[in-house]
C-alpha positions in Angstrom: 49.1 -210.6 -41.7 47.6 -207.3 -42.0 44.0 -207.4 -44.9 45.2 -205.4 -47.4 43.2 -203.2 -50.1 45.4 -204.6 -52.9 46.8 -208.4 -54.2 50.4 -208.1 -53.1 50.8 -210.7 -55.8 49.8 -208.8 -58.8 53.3 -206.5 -59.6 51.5 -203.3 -60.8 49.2 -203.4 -57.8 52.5 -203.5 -55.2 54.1 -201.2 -57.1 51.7 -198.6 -56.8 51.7 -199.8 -52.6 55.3 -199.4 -52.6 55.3 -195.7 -54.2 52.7 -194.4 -51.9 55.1 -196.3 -49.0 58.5 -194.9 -50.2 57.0 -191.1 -50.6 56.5 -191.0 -46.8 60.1 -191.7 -46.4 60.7 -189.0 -48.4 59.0 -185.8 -47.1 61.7 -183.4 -48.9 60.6 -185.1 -52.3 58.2 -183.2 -53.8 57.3 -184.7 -57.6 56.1 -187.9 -57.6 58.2 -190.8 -56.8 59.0 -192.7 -60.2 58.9 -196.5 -60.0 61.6 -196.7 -62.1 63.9 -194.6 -60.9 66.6 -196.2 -58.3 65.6 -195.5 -55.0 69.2 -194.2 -54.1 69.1 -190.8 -55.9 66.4 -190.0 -54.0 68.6 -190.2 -51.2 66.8 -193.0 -48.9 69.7 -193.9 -46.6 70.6 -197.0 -45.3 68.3 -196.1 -42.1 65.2 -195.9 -43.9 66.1 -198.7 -46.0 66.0 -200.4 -42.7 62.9 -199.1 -41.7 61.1 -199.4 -45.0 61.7 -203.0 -45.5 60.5 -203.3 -41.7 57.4 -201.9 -43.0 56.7 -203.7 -46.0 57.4 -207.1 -43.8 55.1 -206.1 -41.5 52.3 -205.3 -44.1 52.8 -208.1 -46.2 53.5 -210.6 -43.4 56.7 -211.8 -44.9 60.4 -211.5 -44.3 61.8 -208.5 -46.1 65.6 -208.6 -46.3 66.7 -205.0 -46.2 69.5 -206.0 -49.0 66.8 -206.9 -51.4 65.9 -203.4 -51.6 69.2 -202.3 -52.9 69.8 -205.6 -54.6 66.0 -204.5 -56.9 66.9 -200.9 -56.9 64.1 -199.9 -58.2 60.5 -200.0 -56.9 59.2 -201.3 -60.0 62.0 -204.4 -59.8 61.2 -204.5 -56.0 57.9 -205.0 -56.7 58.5 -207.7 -59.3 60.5 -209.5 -56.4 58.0 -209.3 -53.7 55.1 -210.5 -55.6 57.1 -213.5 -56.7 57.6 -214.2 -53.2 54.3 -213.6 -52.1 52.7 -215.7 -55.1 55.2 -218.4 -53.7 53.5 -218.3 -50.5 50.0 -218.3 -51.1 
């Protein structure tokens, strides 16, 4: 698992991880990607869905369903979900 500068259990902390992560998927985006907005109207496609929950498993060193990104459609609830599962593991 890859030391990170944040406590992937603590929601508001991943949250702000996982907006910094989803903006790079998004280059044509150019306000600021809102938590709480569902990551399909920002047009992420079902390739960089892939991709994205390929590189949140690899930073957080846990499996990453690509589904649960669409089934929390939100970075906010996405966040919610992962730190439960990350506070599961520790």
């Amino acid at each position: 698992m890859t030391t990170l500068a944040f406590d992937p259990t603590v929601p508001s902390q991943l949250q702000e991880w996982l907006t910094d992560r989803v903006a790079e998927y998004l280059p044509e985006v150019t306000e600021p990607v809102d938590p709480h907005r569902e990551l399909g109207e920002y047009g992420l496609d079902s390739i960089a869905v892939v991709a994205f929950a390929a590189d949140v498993e690899e930073r957080l060193g846990t499996v990453v369903d690509p589904t649960a990104i669409w089934d929390y459609p939100t970075i906010a609830k996405l966040a919610g979900f992962l730190a439960a599962q990350q506070s599961q593991a520790v």
